[in-house]
C-alpha positions as CSV (number, residue, x, y, z in Angstrom):
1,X,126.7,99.6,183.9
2,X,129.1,97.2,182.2
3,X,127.8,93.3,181.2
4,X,128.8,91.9,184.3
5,X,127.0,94.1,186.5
6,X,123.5,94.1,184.0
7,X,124.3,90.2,184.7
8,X,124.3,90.3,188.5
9,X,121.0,92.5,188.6
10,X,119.1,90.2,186.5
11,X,120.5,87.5,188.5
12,X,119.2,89.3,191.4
13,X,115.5,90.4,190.2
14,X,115.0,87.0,189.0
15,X,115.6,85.9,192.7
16,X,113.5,88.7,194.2
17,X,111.0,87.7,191.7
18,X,111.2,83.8,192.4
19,X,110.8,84.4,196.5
20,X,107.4,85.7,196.1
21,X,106.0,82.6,194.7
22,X,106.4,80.5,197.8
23,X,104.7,77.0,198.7
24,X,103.8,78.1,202.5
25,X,100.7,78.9,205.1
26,X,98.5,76.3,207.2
27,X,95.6,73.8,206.5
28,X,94.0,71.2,208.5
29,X,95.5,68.6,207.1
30,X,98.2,67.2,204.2
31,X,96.5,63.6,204.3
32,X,99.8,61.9,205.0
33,X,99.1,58.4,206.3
34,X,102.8,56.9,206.9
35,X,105.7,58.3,209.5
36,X,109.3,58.3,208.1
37,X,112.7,58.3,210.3
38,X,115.1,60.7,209.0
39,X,116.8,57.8,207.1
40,X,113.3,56.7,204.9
41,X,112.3,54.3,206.9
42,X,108.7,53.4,208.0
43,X,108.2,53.7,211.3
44,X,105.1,53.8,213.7
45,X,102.9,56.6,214.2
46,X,101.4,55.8,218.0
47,X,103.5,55.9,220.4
48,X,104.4,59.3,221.9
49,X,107.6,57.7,223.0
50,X,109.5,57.7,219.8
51,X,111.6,60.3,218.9
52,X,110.1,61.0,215.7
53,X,106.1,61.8,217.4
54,X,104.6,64.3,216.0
55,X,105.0,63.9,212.5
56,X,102.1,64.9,210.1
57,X,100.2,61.5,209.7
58,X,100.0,61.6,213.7
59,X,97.2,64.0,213.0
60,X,94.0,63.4,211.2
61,X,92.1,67.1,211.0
62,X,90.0,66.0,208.1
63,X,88.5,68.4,206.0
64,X,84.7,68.7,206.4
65,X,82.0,71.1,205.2
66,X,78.5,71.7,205.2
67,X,75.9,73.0,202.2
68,X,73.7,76.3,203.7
69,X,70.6,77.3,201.9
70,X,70.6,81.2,201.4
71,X,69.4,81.8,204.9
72,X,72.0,79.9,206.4
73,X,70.2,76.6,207.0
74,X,71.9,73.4,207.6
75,X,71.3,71.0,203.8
76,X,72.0,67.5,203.4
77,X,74.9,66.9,201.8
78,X,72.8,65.5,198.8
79,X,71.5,69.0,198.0
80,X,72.4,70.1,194.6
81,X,71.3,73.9,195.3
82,X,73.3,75.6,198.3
83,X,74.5,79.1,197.9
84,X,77.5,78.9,201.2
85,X,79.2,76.0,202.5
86,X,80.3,76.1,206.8
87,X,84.0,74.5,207.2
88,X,83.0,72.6,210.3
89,X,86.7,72.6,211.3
90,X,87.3,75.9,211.7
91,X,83.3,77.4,211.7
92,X,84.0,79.7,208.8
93,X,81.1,80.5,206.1
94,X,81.9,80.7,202.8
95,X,80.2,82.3,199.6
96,X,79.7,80.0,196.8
97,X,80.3,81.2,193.4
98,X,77.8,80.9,190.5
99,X,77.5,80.9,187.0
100,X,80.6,79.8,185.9
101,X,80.2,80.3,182.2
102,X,83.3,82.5,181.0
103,X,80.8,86.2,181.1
104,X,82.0,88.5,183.3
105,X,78.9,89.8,185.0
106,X,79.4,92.5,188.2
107,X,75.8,93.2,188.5
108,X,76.4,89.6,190.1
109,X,78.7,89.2,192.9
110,X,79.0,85.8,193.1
111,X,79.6,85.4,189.5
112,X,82.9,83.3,189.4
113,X,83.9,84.8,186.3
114,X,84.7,88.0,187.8
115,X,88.3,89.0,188.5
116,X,89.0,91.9,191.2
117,X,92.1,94.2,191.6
118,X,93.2,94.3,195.1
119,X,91.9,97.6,197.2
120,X,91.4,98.2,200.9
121,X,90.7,101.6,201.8
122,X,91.5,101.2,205.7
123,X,94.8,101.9,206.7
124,X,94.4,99.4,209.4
125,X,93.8,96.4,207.5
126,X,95.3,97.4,204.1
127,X,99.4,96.9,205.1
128,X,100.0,100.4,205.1
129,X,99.4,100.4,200.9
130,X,95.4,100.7,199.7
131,X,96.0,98.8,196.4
132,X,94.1,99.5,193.0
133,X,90.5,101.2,193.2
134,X,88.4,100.2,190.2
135,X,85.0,100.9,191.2
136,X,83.2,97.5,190.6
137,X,86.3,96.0,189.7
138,X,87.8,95.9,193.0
139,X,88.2,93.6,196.0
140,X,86.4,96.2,198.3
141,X,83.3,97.0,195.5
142,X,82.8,92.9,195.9
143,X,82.8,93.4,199.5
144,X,80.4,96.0,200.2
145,X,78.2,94.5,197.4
146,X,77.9,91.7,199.8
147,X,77.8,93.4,202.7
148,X,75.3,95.4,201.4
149,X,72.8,93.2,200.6
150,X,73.4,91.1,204.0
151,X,73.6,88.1,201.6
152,X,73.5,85.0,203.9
153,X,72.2,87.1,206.3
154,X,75.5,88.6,207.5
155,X,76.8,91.6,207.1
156,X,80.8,90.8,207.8
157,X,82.0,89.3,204.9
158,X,85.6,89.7,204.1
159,X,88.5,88.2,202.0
160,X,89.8,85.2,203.9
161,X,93.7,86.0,205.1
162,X,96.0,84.0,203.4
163,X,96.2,81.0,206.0
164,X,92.3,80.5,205.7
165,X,92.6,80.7,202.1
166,X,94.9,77.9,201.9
167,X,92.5,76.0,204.0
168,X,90.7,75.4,201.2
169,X,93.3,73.5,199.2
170,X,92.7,69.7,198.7
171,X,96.1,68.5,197.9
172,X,93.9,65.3,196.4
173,X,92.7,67.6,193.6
174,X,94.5,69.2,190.6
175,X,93.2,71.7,188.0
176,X,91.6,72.6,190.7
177,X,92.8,72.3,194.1
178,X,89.8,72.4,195.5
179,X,87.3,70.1,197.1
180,X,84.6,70.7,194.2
181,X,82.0,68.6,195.6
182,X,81.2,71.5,197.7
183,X,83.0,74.9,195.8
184,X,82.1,73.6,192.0
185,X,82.6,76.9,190.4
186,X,86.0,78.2,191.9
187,X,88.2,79.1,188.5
188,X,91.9,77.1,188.2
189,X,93.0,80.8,188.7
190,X,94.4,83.1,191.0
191,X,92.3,84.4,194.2
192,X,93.3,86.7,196.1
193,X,93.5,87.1,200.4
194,X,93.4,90.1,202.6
195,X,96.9,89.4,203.2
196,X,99.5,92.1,202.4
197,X,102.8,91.3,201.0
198,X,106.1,92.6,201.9
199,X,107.1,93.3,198.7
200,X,106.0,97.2,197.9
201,X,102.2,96.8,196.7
202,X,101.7,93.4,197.2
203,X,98.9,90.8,198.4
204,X,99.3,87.2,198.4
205,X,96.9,84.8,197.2
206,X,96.3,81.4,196.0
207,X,96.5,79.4,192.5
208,X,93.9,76.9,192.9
209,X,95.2,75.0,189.7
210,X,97.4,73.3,191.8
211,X,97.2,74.8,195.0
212,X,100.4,76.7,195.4
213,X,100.2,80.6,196.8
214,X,102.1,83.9,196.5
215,X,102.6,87.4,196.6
216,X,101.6,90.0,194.0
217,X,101.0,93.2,192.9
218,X,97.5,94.5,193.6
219,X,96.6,96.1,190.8
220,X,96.8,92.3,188.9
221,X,93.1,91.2,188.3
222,X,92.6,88.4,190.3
223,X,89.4,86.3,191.1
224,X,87.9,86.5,194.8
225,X,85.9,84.1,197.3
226,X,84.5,86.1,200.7
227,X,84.3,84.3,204.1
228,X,82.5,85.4,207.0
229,X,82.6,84.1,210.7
230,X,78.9,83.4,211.0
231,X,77.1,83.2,213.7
């Protein structure tokens, strides 16, 4: 291959490698307040009329979550033990990670320390490629160690898809992205979703240093957060 064409496929990889690390997916809200026309301008919110309605300040879908006590009790938002939090917005439980102390401990499940490679056994859920077993070290080993145990007092926990993983991002919050009042031990890292890539061997997941998501190769060693539906 002469220079021009080792030019044109770096040129090309580089893009390739640059369109997996998009901005994309849905939350509940950006926290816009103002409406723009397409010229900058301020303009009203209200009135359905305008031609501009429907802008994202029109909508107010607040974040909002409630503490659970290991059982899956309702605590005030005081509480400064809770081991899942309820996103009242879309009725999703999530785990709550612990010990965030920089020791990797997988006896503990919830340890937020831990990173996972990416592995899903069932060919209907896994995007036609399974991903990296690790025994203990993997997304599924987390999973059934959950499951297992019925923590919460369900036995459905799962990685959240990539749309209810970028749920969680406060774009208030930096370093990390996250509202931290209620998940205080989630890692300015990668986590990875249940959602496969199209890229060959790929998941995508989030960067909750800043809040930003993409796709990578399963075999990376990621951290994980599991969601259930509840009850």
């Amino acid at each position: 291959m002469n220079g021009k064409g080792c030019l044109s496929f770096l040129g090309c990889f580089i893009m390739l490698a640059c369109s997996s690390y998009v901005y994309a997916g849905s939350f509940p809200d950006d926290r816009q307040k103002k409406c723009y026309d397409k010229k900058g301008n301020e303009i009203s919110c209200s009135p359905r009329s305008h031609p501009y309605y429907g802008s994202d300040a029109a909508y107010n879908i607040a974040q909002s979550y409630t503490k659970l006590d290991p059982n899956g009790n309702p605590l005030p938002d005081s509480a400064r033990l809770w081991a899942m939090v309820k996103d009242n917005v879309t009725g999703l439980i999530w785990e709550v990670k612990q010990n965030m102390d920089g020791v990797l401990n997988y006896a503990n499940p919830h340890d937020a320390d831990n990173t996972y490679t990416w592995y899903d056994s069932n060919p209907n859920t896994n995007g036609g490629k399974a991903g990296s077993e690790n025994a203990e070290r993997d997304t599924e080993s987390f999973l059934s160690a959950l499951n297992t145990a019925q923590f919460g007092g369900y036995s459905d926990w799962r990685l959240p898809t990539i749309k209810e993983l970028i749920f969680l991002v406060d774009h208030n919050s930096f370093v990390s992205a996250i509202n931290s009042h209620y998940f205080p031990n989630i890692k300015a890292g990668q986590y990875w979703s249940s959602t496969s890539a199209n890229i060959p061997y790929g998941a995508w997941g989030v960067d909750f240093s800043f809040g930003y998501d993409g796709s990578y190769y399963k075999g990376y060693y990621f951290y994980a957060i599991a969601v259930c539906s509840g009850r």
